[in-house]
DSSP file (Angstrom, degrees, kcal/mol; ACC not computed):
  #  RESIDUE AA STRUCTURE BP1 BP2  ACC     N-H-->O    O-->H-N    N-H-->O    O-->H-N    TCO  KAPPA ALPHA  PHI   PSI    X-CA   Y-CA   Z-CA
    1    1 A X              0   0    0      0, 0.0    26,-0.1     0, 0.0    24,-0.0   0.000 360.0 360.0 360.0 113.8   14.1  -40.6    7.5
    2    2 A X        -     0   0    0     24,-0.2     2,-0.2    22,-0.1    24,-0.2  -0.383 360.0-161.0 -72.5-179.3   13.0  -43.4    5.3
    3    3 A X        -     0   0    0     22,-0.2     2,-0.5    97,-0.1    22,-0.5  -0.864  12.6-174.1 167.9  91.8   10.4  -46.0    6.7
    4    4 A X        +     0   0    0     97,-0.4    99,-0.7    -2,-0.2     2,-0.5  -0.875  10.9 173.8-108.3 132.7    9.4  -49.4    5.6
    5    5 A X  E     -A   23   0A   0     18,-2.2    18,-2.1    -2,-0.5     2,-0.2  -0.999   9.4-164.6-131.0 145.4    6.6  -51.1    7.3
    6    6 A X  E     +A   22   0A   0     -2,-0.5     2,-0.3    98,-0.3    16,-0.3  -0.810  13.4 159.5 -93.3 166.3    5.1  -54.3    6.3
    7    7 A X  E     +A   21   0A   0     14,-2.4    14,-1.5    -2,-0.2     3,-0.1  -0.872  40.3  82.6-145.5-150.2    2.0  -56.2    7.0
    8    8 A X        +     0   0    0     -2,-0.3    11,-0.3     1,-0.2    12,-0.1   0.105  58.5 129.8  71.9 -19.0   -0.1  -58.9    5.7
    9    9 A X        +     0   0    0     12,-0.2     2,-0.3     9,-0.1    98,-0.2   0.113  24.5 120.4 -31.0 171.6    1.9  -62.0    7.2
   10   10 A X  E     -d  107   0B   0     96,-1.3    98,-2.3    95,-0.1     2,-0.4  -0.866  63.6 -44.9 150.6 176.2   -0.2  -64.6    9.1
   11   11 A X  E     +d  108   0B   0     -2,-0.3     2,-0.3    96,-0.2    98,-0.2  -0.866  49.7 173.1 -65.2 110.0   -0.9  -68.2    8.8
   12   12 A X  E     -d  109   0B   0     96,-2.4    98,-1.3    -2,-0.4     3,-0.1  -0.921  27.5-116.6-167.9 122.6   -1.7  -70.1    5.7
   13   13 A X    >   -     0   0    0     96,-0.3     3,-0.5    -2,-0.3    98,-0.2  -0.156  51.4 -78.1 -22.6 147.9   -2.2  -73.7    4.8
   14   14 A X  T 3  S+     0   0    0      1,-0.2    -1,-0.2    95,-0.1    72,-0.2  -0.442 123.2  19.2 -77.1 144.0   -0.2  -75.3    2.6
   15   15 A X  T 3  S+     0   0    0     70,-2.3    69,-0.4     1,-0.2    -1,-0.2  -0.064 102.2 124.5  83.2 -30.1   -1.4  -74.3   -1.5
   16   16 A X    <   -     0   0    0     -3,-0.5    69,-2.3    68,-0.2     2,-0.2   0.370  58.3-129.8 -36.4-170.6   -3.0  -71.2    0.3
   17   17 A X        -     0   0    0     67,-0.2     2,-0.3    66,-0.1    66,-0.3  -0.921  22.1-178.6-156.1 158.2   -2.1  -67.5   -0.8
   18   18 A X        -     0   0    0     64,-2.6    64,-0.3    -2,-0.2    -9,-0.1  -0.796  13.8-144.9-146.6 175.8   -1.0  -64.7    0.9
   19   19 A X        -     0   0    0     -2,-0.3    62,-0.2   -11,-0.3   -10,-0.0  -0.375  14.4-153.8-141.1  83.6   -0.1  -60.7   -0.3
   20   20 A X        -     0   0    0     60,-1.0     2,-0.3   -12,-0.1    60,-0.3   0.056   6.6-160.8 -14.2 134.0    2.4  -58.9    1.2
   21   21 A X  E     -A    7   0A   0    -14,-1.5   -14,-2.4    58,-0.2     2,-0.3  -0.970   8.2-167.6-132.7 160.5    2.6  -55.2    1.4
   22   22 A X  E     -AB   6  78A   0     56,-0.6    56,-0.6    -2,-0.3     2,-0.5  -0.974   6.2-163.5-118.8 101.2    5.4  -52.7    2.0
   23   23 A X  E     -AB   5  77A   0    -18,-2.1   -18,-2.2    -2,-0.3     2,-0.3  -0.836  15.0-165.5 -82.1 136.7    4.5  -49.4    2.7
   24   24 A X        -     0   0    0     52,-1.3     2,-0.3    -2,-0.5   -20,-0.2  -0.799  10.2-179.6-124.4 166.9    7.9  -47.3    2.1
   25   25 A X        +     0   0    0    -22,-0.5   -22,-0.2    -2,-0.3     3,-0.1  -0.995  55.4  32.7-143.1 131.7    8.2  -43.5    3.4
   26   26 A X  S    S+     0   0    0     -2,-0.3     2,-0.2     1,-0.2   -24,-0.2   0.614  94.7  90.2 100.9 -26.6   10.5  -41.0    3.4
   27   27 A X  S    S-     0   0    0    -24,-0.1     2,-1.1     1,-0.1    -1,-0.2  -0.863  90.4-100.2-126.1 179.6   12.4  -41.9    0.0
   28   28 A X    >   -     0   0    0     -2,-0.2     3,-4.1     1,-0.2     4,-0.2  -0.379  52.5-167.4 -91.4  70.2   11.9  -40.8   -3.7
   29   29 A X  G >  S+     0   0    0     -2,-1.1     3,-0.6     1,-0.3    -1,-0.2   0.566  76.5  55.0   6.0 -62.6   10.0  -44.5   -4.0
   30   30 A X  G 3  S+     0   0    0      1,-0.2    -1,-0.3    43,-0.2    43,-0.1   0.719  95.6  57.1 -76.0 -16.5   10.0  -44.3   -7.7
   31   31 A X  G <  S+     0   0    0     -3,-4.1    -1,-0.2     2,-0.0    -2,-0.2   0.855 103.0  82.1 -53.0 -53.7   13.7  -43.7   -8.4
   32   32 A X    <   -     0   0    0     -3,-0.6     2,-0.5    -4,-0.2    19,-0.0  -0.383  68.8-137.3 -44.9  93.7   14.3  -47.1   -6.5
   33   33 A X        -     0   0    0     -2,-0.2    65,-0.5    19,-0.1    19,-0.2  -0.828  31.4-142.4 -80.4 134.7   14.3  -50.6   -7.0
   34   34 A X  E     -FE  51  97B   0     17,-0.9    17,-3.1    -2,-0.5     2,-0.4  -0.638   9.2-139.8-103.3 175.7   12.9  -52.5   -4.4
   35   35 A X  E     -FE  50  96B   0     61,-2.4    61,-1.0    15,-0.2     2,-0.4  -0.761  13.4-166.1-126.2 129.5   13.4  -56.1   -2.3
   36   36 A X  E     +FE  49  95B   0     13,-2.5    13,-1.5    -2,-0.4    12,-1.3  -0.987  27.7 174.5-110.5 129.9   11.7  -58.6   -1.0
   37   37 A X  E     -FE  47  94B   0     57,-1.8    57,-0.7    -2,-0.4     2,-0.3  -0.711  10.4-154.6-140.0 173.8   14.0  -61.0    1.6
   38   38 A X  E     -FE  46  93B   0      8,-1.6     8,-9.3    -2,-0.2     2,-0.3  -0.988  12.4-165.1-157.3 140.8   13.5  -63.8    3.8
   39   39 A X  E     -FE  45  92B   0     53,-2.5    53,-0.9    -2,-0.3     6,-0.2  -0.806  16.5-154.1-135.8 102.7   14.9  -65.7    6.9
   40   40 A X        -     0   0    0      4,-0.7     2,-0.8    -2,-0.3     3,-0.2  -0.071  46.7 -83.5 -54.6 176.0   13.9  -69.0    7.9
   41   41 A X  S    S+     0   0    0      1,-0.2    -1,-0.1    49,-0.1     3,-0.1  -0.691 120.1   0.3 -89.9  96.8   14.0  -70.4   11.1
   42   42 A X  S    S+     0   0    0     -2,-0.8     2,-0.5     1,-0.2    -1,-0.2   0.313 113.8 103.9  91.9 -13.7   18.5  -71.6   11.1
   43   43 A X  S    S-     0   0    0     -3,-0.2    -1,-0.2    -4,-0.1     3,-0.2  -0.862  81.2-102.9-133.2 153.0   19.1  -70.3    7.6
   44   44 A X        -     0   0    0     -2,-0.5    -4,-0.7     1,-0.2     2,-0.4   0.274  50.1 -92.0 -34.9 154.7   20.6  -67.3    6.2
   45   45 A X  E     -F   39   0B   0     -6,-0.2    -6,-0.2     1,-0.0    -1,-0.2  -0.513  53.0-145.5 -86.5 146.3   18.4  -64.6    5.0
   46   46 A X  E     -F   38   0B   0     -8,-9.3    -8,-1.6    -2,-0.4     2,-0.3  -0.529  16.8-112.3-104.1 176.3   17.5  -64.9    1.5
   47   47 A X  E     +F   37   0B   0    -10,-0.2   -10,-0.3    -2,-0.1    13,-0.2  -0.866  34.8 165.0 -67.3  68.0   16.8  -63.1   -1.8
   48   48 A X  E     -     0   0B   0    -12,-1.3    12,-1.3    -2,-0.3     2,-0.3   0.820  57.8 -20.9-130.3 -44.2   13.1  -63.7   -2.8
   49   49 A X  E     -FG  36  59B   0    -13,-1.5   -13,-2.5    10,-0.2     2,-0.5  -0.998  44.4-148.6-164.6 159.0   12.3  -60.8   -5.8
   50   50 A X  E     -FG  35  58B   0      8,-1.8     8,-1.7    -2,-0.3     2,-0.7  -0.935   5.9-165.4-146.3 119.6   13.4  -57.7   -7.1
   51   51 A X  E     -FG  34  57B   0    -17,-3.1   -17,-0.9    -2,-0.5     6,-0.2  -0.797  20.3-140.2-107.8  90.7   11.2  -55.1   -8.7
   52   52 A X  E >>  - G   0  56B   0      4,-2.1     3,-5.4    -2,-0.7     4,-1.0  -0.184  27.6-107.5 -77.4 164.0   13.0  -52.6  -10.5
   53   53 A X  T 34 S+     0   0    0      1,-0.3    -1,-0.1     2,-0.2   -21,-0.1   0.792 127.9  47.1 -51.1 -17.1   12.2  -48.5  -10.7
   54   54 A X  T 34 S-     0   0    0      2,-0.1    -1,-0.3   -23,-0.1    -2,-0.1   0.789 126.8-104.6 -83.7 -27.4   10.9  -49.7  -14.5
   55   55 A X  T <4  +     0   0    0     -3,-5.4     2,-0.6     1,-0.3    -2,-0.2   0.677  66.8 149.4 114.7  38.5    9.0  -52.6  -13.3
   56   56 A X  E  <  -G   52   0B   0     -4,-1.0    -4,-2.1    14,-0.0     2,-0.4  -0.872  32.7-148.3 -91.6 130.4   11.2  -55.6  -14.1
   57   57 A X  E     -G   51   0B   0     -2,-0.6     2,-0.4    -6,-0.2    -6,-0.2  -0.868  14.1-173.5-115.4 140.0   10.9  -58.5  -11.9
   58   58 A X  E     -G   50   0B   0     -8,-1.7    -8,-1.8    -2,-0.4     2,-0.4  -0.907  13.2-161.5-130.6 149.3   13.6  -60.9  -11.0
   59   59 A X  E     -G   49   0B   0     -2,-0.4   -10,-0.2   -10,-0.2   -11,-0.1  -0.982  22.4-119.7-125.8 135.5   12.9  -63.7   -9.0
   60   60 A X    >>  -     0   0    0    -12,-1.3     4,-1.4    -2,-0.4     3,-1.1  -0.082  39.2-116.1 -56.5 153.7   14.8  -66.3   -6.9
   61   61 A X  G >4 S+     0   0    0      1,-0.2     3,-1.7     2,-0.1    -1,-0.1   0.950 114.8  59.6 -67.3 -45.5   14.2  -70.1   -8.3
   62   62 A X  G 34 S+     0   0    0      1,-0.2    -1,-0.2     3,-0.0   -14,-0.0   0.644 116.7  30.9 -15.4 -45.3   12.6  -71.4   -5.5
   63   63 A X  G X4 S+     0   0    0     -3,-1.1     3,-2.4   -15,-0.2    -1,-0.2   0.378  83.6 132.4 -86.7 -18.3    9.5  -68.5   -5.9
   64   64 A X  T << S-     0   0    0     -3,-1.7     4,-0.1    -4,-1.4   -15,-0.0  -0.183  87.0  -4.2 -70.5 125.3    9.8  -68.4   -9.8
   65   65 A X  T 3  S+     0   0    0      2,-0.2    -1,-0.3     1,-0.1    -3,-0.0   0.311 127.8  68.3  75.0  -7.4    6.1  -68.7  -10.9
   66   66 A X  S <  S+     0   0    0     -3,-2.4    17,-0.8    17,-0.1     2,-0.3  -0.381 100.2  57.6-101.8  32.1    4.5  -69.2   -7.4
   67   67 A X        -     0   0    0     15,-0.2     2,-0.3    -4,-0.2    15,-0.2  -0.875  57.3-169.1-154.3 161.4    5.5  -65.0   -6.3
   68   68 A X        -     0   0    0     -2,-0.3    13,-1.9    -4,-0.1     2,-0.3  -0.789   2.9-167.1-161.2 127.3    4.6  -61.7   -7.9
   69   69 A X  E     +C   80   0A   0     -2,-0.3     2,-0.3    11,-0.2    11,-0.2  -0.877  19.4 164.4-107.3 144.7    6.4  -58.7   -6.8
   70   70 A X  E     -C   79   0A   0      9,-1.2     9,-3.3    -2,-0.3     2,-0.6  -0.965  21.9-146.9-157.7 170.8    4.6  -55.7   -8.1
   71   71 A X  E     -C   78   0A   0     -2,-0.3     2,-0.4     7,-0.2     7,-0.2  -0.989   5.2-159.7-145.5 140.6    4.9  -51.5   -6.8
   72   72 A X  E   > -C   77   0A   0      5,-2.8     5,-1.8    -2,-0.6    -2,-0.0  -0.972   8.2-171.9-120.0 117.4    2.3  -49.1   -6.9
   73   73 A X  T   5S+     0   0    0     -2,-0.4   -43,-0.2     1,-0.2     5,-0.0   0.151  77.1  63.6-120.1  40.0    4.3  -46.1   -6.9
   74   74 A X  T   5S+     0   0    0      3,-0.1    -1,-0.2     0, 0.0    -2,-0.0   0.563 120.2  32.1 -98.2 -40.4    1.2  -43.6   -6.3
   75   75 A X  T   5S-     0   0    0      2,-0.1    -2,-0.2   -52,-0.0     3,-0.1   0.230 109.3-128.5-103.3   6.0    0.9  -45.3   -3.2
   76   76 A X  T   5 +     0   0    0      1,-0.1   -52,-1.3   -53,-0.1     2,-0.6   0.701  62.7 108.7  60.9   9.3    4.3  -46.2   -2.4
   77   77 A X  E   < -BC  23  72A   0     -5,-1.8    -5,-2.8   -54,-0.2     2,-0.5  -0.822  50.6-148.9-116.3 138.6    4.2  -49.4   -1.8
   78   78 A X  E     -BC  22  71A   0    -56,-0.6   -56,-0.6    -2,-0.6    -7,-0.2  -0.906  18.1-159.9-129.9 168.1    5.3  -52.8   -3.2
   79   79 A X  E     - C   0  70A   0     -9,-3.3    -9,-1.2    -2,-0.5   -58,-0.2  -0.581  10.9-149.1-112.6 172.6    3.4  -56.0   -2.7
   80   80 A X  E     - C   0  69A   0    -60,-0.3     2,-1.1   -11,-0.2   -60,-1.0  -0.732  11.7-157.8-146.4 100.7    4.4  -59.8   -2.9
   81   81 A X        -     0   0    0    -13,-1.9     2,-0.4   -62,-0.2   -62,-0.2  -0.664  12.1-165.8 -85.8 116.1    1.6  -62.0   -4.0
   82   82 A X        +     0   0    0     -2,-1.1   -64,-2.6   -64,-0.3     2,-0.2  -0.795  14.5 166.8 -79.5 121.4    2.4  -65.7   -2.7
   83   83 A X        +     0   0    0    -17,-0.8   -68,-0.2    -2,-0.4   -67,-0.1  -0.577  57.1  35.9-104.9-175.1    0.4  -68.3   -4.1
   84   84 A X  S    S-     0   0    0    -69,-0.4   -68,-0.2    -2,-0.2    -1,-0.2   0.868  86.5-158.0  32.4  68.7    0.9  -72.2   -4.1
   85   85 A X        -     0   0    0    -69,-2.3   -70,-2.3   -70,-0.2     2,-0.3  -0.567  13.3-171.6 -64.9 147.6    2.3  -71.7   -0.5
   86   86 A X    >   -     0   0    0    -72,-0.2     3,-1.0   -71,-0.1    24,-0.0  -0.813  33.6-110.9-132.6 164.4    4.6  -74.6    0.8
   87   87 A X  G >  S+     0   0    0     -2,-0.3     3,-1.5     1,-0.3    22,-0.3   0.601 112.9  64.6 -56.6 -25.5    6.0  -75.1    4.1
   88   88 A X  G 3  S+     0   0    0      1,-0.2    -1,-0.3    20,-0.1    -3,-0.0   0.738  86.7  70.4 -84.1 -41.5    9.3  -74.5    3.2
   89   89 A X  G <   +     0   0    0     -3,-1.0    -1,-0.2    20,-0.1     2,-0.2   0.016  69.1 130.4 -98.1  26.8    8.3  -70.9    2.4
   90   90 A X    <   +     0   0    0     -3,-1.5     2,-0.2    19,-0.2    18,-0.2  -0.398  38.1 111.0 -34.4 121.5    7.9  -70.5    6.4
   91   91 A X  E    S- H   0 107B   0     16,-1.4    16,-1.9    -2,-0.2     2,-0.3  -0.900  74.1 -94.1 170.4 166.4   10.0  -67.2    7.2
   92   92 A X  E     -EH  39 106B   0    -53,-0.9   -53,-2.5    14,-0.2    14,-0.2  -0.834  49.0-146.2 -95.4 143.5    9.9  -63.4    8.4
   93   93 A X  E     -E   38   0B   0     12,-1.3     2,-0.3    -2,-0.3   -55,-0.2  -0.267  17.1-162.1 -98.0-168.0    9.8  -61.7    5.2
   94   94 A X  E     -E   37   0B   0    -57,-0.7   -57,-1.8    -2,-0.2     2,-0.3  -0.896  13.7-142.5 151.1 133.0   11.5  -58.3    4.7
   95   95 A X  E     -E   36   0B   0     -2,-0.3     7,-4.2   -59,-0.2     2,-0.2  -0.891  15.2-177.0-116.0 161.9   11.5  -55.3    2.5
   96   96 A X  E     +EI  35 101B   0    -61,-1.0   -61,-2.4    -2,-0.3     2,-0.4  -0.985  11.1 175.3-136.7 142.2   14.6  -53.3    1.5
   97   97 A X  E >  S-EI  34 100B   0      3,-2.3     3,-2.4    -2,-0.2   -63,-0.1  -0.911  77.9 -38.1-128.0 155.2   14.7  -50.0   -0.7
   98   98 A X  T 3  S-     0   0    0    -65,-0.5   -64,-0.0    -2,-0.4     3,-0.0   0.123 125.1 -28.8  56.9-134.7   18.3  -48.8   -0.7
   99   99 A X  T 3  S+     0   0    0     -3,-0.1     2,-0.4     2,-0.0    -1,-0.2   0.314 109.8 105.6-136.2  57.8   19.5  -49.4    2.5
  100  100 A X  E <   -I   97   0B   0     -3,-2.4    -3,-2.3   -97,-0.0     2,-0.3  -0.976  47.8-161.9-120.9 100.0   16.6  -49.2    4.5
  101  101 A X  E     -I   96   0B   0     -2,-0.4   -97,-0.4    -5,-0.2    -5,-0.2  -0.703  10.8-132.1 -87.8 141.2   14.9  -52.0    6.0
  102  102 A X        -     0   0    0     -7,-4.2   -97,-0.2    -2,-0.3    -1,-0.1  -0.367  29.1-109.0 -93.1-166.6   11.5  -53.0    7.5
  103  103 A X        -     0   0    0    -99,-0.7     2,-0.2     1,-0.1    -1,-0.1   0.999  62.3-111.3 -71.3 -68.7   10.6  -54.9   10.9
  104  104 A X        -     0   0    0    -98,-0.1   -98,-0.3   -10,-0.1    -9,-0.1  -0.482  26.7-137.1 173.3-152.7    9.5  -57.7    9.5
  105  105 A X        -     0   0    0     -2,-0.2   -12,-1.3   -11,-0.1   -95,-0.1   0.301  23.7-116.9-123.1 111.2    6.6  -59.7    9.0
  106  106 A X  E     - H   0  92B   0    -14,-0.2   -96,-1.3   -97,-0.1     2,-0.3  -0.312  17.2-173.6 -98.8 173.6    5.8  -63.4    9.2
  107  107 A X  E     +dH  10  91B   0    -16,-1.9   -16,-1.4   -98,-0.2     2,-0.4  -0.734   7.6 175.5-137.7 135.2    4.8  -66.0    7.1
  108  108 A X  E     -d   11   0B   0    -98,-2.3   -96,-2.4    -2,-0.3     2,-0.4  -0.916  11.4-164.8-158.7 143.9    4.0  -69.6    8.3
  109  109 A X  E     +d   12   0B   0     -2,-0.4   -96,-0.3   -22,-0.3     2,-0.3  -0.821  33.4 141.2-112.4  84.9    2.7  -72.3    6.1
  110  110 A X              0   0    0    -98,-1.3    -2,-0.1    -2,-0.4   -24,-0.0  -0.886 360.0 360.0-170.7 138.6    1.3  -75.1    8.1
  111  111 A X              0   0    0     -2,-0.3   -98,-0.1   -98,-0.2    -2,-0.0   0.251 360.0 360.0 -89.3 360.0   -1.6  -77.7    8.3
């Protein structure tokens, strides 16, 4: 049974920084590219980065150069460090490997 849990949401000022983590369980992690998603509050869930099993990172434009998706795959896990935060990048975030999703975690950007 695979397993994704995230944590590290919370509250953040706007320009603040945050780091997501995913811990994943259950699969052979390294084989895998994994996902980072998003759903605002009335809009569709989005795409946000994509870390592939080689380490290539693709980013949506919105994140491109404020995000870093990164895997530690001794540890299973892949991060997203948010910088420059904006309001706008309000959302529960989400990992995916495969097709195996976590809860959830949220993000709010706010003064």
């Amino acid at each position: 049974q695979v397993q994704l849990v995230e944590s590290g949401g919370g509250l953040v000022q706007p320009g603040g920084s945050l780091r997501l983590s995913c811990v994943v369980s259950g699969s052979t992690f390294g084989d895998n590219a994994l996902y980072w998603y998003r759903r605002a509050p009335g809009k569709e869930r989005e795409q946000v980065a994509i870390i592939t099993s080689r380490g290539t990172a693709i980013y949506t434009d919105s994140v491109r150069g404020r995000f870093t998706i990164s895997r530690d795959n001794a540890k299973n896990t892949v991060y997203l460090q948010m910088n420059s935060l904006k309001p706008e990048d309000t959302a529960v975030y989400y990992c995916r490997e495969l097709e195996f999703w976590g809860q959830g975690t949220q993000v709010t950007v706010s003064s």
